[in-house]
VOBATI-932933 format. One record per atom (N, C-alpha, C, O): x, y, z; residue in three letters. Coordinates in steps of 0.001 Angstrom, whole numbers, plus 500000, padded with zeros to 6 digits. Example, Ala and Ser with C-alpha at 12.3 -4.5 7.8 and 13.67 -1.06 7.14 Angstrom:
2
513190494310507800Ala 512300495500507800Ala 513200496700507800Ala 514236496681508465Ala 512850497750507080Ser 513670498940507140Ser 512900500030507870Ser 513409501138508039Ser 
***
This chain:
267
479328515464503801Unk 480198514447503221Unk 481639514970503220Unk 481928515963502553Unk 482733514181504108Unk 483934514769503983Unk 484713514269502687Unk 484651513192502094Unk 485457515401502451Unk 486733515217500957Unk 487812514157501624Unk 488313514252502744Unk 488024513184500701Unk 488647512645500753Unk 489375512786499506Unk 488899512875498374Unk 491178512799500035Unk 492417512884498870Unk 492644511049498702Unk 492805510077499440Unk 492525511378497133Unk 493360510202496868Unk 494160510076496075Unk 494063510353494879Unk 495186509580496719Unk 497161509497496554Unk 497307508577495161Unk 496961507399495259Unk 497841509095493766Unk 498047507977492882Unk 499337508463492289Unk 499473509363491461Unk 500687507378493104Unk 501686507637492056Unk 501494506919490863Unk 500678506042490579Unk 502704507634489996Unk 502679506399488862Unk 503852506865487798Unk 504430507936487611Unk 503920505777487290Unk 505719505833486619Unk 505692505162485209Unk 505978503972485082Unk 505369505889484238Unk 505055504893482799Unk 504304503878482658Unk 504605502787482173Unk 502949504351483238Unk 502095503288483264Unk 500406503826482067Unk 499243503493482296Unk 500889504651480946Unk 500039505518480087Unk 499412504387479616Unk 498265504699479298Unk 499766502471479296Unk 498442501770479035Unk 497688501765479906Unk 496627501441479373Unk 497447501976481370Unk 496708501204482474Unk 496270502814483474Unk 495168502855484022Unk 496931503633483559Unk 496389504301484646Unk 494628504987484049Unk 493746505305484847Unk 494500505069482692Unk 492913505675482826Unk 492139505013483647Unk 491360505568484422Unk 492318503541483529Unk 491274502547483990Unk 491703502792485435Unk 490668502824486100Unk 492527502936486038Unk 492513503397487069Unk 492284504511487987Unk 491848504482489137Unk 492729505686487129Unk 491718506898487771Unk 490477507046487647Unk 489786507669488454Unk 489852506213486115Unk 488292506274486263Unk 487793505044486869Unk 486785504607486313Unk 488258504323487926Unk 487895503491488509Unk 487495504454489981Unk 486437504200490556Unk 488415505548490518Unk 488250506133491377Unk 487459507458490946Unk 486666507817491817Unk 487483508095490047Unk 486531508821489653Unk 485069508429489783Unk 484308509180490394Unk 484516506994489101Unk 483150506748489081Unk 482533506264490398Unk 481437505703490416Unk 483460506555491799Unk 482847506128493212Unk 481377506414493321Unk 481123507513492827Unk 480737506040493613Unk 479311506452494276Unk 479679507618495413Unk 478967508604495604Unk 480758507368496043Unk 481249508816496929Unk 481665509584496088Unk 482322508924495283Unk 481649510696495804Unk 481919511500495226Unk 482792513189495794Unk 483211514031494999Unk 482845513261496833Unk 483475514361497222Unk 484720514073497663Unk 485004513831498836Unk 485613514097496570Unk 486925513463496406Unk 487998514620495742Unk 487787515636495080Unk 488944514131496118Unk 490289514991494677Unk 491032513836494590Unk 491239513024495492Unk 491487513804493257Unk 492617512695492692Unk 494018513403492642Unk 494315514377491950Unk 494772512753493470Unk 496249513642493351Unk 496887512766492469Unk 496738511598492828Unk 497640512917491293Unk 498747511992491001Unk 499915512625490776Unk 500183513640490133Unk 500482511971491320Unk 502355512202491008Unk 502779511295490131Unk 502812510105490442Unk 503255511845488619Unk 504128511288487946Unk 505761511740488110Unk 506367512789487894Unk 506221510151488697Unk 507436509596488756Unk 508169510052487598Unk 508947509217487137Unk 508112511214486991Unk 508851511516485720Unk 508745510507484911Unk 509821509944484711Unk 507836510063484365Unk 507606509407483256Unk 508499509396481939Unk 509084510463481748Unk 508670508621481204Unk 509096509240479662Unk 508266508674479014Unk 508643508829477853Unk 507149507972479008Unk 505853507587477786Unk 504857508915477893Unk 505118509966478478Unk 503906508650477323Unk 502669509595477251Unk 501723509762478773Unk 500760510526478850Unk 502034509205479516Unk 500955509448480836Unk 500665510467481358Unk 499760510501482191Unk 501528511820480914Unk 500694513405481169Unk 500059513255480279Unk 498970513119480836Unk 499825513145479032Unk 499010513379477883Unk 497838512446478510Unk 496990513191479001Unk 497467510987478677Unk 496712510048479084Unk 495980510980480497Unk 494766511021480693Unk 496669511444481081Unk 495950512263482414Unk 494858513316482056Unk 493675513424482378Unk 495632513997481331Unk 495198515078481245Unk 493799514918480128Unk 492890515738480266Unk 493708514102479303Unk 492830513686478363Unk 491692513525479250Unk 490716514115478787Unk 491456512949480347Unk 490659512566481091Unk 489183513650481351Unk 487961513698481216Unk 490464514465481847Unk 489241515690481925Unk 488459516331482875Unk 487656517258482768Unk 488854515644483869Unk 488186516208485524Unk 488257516895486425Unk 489240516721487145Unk 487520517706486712Unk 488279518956487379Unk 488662518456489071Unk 489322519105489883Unk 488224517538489207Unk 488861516915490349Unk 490356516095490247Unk 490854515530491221Unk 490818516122489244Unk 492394515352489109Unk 493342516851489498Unk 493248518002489072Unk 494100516317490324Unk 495496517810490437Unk 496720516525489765Unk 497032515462490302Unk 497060516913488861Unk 498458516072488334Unk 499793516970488539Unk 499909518145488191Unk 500886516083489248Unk 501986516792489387Unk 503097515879489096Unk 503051514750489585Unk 504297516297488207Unk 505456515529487738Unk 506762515844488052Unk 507419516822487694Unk 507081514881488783Unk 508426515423489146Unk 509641515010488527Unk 509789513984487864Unk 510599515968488814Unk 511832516445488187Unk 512947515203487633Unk 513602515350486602Unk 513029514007488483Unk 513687513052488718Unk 513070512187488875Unk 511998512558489353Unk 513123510778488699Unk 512111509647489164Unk 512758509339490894Unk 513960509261491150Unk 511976509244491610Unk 512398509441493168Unk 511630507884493659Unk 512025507583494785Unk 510710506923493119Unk 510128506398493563Unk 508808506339494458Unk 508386507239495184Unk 508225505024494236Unk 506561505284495110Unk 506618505966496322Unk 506011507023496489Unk 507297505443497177Unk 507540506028498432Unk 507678507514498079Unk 506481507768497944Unk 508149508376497897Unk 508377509055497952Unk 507177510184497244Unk 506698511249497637Unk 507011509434496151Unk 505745510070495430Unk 504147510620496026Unk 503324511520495858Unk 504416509239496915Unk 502871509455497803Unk 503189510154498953Unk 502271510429499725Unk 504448510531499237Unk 504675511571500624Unk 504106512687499765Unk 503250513405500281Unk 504492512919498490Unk 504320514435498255Unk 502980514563497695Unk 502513515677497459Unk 502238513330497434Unk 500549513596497428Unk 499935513591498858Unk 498804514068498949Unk 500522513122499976Unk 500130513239501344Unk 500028514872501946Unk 499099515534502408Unk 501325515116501712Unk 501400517133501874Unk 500466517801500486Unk 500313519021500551Unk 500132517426499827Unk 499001518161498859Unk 497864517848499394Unk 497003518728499372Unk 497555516644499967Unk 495808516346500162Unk 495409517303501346Unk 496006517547502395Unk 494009517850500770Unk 493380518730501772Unk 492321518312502523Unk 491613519040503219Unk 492167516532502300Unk 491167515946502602Unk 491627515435504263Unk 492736515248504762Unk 490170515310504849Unk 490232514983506514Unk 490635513235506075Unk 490782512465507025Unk 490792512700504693Unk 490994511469504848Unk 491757511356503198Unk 491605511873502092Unk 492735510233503924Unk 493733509870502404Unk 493410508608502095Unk 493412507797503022Unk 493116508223500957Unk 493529506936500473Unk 494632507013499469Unk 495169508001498969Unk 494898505402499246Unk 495908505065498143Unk 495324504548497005Unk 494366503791497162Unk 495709504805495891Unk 495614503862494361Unk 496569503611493326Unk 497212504544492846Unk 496675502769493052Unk 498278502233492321Unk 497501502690490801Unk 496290502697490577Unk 498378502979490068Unk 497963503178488800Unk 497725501985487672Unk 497486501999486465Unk 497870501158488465Unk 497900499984487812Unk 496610498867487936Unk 496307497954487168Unk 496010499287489140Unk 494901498771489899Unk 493222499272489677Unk 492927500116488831Unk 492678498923490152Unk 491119499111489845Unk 490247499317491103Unk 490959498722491912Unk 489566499599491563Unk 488648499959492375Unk 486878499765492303Unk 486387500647491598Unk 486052498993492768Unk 485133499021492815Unk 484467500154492634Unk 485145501168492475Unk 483064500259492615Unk 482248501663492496Unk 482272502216493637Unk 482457503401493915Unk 481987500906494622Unk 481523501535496066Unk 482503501489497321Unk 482274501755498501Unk 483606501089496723Unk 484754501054497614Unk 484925502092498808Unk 484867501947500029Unk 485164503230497967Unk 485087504217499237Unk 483762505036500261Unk 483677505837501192Unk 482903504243499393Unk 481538504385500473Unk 481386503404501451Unk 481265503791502613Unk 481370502402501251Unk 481905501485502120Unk 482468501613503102Unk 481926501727504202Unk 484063501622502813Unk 484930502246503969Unk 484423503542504978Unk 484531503651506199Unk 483850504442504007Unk 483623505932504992Unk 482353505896505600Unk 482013507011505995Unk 481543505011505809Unk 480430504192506338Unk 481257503630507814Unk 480895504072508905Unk 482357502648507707Unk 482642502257508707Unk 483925503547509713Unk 484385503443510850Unk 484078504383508902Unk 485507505166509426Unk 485085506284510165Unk 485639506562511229Unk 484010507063509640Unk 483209508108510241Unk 482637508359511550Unk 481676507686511922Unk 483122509237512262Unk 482429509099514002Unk 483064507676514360Unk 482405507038515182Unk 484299507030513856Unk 484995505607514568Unk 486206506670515048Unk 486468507813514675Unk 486895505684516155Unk 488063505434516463Unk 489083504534515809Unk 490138504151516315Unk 488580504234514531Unk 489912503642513538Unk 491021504892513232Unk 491027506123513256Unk 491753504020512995Unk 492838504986512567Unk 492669504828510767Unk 493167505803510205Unk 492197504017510010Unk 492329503335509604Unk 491611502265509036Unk 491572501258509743Unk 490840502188507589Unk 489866501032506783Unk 490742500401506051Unk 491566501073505431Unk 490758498977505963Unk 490785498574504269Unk 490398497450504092Unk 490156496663505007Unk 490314497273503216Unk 489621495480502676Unk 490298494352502621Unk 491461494185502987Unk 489336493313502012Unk 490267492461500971Unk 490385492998499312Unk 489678493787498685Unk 491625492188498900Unk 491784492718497414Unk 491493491571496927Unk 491337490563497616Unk 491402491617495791Unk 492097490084494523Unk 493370490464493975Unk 493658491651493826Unk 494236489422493631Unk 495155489987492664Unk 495389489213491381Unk 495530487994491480Unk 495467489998489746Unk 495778488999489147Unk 496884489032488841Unk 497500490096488900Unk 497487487848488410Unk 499052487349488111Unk 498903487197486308Unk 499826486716485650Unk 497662487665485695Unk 497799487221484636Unk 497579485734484244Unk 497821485483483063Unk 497179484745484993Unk 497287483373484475Unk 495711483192484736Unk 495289482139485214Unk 495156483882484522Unk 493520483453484857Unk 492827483004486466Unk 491666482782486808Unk 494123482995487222Unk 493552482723488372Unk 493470483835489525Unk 494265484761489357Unk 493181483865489930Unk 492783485273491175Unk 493045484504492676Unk 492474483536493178Unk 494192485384493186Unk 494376484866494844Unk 493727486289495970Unk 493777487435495522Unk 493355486123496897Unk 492686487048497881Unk 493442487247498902Unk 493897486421499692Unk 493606488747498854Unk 494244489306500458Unk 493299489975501004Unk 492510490711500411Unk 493350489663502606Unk 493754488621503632Unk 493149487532503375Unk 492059487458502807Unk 493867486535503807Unk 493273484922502747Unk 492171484799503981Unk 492197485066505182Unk 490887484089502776Unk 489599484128503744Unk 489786483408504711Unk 488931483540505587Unk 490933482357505002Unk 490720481416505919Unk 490975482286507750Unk 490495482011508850Unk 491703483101507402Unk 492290484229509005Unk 491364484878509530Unk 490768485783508945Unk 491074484419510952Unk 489876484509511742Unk 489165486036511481Unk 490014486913511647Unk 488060486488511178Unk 488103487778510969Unk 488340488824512292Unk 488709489983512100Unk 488098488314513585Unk 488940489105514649Unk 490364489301514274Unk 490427490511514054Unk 491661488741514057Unk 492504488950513390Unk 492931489495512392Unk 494018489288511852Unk 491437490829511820Unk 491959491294510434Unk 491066492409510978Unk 490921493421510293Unk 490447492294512181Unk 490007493959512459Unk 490031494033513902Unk 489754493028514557Unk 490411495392514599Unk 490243496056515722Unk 491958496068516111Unk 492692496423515189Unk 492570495721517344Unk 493718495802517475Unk 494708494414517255Unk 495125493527518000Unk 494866494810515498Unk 495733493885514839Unk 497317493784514411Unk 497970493204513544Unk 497532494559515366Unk 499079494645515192Unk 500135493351515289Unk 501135493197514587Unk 499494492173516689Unk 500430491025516536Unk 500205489975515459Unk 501004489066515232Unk 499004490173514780Unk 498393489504513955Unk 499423489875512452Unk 499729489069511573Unk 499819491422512541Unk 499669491861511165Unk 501820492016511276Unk 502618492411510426Unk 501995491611512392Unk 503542491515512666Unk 503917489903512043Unk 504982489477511597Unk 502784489326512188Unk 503076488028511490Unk 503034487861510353Unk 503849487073509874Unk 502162488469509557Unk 502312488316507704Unk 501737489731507244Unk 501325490451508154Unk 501684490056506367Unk 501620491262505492Unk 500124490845504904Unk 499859489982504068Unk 499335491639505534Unk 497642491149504402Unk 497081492636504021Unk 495967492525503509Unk 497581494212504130Unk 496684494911503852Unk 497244495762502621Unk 497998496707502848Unk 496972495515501664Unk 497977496535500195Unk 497007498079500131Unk 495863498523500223Unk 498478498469499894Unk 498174500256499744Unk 496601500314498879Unk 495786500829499646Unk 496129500048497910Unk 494937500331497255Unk 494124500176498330Unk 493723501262498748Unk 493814499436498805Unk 492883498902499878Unk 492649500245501192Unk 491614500301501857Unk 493713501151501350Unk 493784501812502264Unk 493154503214502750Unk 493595504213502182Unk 492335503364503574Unk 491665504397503588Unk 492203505440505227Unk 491610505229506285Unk 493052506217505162Unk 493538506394506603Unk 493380507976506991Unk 493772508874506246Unk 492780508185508201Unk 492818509398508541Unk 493912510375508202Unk 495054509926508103Unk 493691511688508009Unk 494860512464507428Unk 496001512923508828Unk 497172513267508666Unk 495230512805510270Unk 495639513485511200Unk 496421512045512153Unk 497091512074513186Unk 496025510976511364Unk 497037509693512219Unk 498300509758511186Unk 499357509642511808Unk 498471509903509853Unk 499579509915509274Unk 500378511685509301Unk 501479512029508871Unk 499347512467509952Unk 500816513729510434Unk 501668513188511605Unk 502861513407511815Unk 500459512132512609Unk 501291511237513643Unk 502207510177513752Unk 502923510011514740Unk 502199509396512677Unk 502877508271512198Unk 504032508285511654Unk 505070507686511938Unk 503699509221510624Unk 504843510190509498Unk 504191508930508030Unk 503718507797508111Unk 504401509600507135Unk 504352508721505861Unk 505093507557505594Unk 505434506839506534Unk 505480507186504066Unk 505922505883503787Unk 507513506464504138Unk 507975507602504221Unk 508103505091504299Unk 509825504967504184Unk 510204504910502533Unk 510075504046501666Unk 510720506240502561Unk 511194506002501564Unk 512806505626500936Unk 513416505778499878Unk 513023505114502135Unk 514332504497502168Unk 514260502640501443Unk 515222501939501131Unk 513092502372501383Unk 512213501205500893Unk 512057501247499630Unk 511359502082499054Unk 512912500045498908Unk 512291499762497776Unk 510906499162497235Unk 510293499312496178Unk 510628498288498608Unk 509009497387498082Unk 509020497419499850Unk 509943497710500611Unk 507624497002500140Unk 507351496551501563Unk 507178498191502275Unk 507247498332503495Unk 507021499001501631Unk 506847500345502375Unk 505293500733502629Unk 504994501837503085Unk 504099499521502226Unk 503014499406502250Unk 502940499276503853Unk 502570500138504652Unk 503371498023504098Unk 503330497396505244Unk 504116497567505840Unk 504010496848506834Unk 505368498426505886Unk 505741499207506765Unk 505011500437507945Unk 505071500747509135Unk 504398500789506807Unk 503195502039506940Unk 502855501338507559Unk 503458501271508630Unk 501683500345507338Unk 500365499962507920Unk 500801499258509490Unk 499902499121510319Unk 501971498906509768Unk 502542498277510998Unk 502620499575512097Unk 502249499516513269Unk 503032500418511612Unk 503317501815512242Unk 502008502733512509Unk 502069503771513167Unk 500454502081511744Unk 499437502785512054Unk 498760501745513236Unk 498113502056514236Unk 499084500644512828Unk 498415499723513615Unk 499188499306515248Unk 498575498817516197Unk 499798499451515238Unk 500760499851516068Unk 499880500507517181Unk 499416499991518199Unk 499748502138516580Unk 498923502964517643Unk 497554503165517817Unk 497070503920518661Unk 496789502331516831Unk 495552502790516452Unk 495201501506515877Unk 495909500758515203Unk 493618501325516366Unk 492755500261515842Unk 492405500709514806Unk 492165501867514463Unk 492351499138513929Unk 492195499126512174Unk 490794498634511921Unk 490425498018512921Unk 489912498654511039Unk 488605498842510500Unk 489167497909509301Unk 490213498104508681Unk 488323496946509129Unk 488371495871507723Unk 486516495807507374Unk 485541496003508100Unk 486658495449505955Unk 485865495248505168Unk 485740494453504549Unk 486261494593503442Unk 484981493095504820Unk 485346491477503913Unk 484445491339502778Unk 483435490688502510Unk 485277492297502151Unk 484566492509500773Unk 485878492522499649Unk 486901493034500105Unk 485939492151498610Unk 486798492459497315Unk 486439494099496965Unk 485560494279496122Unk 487146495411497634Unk 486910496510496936Unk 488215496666496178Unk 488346497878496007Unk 488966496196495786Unk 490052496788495014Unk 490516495517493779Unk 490615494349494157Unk 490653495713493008Unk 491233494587492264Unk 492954495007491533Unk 493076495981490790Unk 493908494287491825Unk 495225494808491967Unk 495636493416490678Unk 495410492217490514Unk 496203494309490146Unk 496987493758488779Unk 498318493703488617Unk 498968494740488483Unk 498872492521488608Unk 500498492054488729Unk 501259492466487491Unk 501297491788486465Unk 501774493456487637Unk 502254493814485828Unk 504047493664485764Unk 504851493462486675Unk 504262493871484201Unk 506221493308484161Unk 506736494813483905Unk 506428495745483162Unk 507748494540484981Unk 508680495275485563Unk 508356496086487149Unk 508893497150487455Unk 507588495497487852Unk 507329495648488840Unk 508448494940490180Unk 508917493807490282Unk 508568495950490920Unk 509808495441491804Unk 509204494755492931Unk 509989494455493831Unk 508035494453493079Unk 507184493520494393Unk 508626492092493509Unk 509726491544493566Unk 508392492125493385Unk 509175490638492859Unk 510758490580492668Unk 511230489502492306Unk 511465491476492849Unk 512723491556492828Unk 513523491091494817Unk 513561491411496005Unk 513975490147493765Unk 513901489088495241Unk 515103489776496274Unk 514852489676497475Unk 516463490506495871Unk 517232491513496397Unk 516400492683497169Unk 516655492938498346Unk 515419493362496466Unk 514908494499497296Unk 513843493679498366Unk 513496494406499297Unk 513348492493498394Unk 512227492313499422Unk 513306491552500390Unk 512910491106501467Unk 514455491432500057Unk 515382490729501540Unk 515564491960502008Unk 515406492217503201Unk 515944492928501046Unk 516681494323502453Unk 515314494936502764Unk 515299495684503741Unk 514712494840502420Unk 513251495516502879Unk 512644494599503804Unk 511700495100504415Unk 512908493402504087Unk 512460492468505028Unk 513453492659505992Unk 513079492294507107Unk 514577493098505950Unk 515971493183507277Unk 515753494135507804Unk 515900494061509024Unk 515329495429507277Unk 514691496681507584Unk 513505496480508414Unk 513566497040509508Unk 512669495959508218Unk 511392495644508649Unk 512103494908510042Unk 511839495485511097Unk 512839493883510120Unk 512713493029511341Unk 513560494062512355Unk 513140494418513456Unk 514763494450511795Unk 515338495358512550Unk 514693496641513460Unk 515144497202514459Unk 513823496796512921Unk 512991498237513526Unk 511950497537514138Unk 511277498294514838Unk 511368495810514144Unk 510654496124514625Unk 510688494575515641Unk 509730493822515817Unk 512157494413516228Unk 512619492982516671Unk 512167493474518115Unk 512694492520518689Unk 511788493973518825Unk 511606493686520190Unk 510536493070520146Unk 510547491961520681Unk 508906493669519343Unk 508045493328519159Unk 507846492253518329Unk 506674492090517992Unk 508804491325517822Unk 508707490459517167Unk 509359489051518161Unk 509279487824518221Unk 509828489871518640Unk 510311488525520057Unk 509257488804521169Unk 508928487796521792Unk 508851489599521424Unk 507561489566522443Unk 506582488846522183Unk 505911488325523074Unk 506225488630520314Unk 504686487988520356Unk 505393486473519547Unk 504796485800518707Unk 506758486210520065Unk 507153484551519528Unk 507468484751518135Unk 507729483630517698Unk 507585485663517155Unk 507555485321515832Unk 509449485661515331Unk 510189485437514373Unk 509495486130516305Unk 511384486568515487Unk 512068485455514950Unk 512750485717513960Unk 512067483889515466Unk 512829483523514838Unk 512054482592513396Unk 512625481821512624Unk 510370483074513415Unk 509792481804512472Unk 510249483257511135Unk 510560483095509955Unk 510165484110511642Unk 510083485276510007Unk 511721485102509735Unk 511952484904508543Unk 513005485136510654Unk 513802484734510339Unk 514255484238509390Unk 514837484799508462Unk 513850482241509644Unk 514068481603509229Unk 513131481587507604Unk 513466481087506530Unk 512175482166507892Unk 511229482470506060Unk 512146482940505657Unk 512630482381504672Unk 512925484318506250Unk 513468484973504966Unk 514466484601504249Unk 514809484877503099Unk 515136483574505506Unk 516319482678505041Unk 515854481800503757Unk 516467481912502696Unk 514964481094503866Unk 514595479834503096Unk 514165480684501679Unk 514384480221500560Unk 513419482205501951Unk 513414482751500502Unk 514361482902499819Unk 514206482909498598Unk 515840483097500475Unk 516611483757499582Unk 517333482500499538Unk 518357482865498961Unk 517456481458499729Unk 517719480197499302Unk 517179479884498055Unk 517946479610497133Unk 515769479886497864Unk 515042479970496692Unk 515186480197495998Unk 515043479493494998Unk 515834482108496025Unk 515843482787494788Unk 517357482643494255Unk 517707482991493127Unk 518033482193495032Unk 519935482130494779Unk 520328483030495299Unk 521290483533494720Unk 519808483836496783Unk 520913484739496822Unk 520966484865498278Unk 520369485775498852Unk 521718483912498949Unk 521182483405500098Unk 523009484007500867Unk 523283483781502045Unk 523614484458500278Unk 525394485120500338Unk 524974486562500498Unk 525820487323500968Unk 523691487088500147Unk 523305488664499901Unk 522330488768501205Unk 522389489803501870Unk 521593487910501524Unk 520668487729502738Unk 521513487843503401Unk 521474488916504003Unk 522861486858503773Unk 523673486472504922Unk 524239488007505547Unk 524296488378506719Unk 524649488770504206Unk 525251489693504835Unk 524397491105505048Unk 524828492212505373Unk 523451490811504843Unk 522023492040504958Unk 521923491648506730Unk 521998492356507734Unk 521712490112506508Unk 521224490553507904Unk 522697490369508949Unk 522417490652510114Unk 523637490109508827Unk 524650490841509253Unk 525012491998509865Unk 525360492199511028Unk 524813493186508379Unk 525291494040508674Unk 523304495061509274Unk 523019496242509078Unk 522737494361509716Unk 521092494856510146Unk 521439494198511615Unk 520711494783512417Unk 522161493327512231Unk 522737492432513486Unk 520866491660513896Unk 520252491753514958Unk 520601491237513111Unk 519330490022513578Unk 519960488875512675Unk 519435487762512634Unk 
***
């Protein structure tokens, strides 16, 4: 049974991360290490860690808050495992999540497992990534023009060889949000992806979370098209994501901050 590292930043999240490391603790796989990097916290979440009690958790806190990106590079250079996953501290994990995945990843040519999630928003209702309706050829094997068109695979969900991300390089941490699917464009890219149409992760929408800060997902969307516009005019989609990102930041009021993002990005 190979060790698998799994990557958990986290940044003042001492109500929610137990349920989340003992969500990855109680796997039915079991030959694991839990890395977490605390984002320099200022609540109790070393105390909440360390309470836990497992000799499989390595907890490390750094000096400055530097952000996710950055956090999970430095649980990527700690993991000693032939395989990394991700877990948000905020999120939950099935029992059998990572048996699952290492069922389909083992003796494969994936670069690369992950599922569907749920997510809640808090209002009692639950939406599913990748939405069930997307052909399931389109969510496994070589899905790169598929996955150039919308964003369906979140970091929890992710199970990736350790020796395709010394090839890839880790997250951008030049990225405020969207450094998930930055990643996952850049694995899929070179390497066929492995899906699982199953709910193994359950991902929880919490306040003060920057997925929703409508400024960081325009420059993180100008970033994204910029690095990756040849291939976005090759498979027809450059000017439909364009025009989305336009009509988002119309939405949100800040459609003078878009104009000159993508300006000074020249798409």
């Amino acid at each position: 049974m190979e060790l698998v590292s799994v990557v958990i930043p986290t940044y003042n999240r001492a109500g929610v991360i137990k349920r989340s490391v003992e969500s990855v603790l109680s796997q039915n796989y079991e030959n694991l290490e839990v890395i977490i990097i605390d984002d320099n916290s200022s609540d109790n979440t070393e105390e909440i860690v360390k309470s836990i009690g497992d000799e499989r958790i390595k907890y490390k806190k750094s000096s400055k808050n530097r952000g996710a990106a950055f956090s999970r590079n430095v649980g990527i250079r700690m993991a000693k495992g032939k395989y990394i996953a991700f877990q948000d501290s905020d999120d939950e994990w099935v029992e059998n999540k990572l048996h699952k995945q290492m069922e389909i990843m083992c003796d494969s040519d994936y670069g690369m497992i992950y599922s569907m999630y749920s997510r809640d928003f808090g209002d009692g209702n639950l939406t599913y990534v990748p939405k069930k309706e997307i052909p399931l050829e389109q969510k496994n094997g070589h899905i790169y023009p598929f996955l150039l068109e919308q964003s369906f695979i979140g970091t929890p969900t992710m199970l990736v060889k350790s020796e395709v991300l010394k090839c890839v390089g880790g997250f951008e941490t030049s990225l405020r949000n969207y450094e998930d699917y930055e990643l996952a464009l850049r694995i899929a890219k070179e390497y066929k992806i492995g899906y699982v149409d199953e709910v193994l992760t359950k991902a929880y929408t919490m306040g003060g979370s920057i997925d929703f800060n409508p400024i960081y997902a325009v420059g993180s969307s100008c970033y994204i098209m910029k690095k990756y516009m040849e291939d976005l005019k090759k498979y027809n989609l450059y000017e439909t994501k364009r025009n989305v990102l336009v009509n988002y930041a119309k939405e949100c009021g800040i459609l003078e901050v878009c104009q000159q993002l993508l300006q000074e990005y020249s798409i």
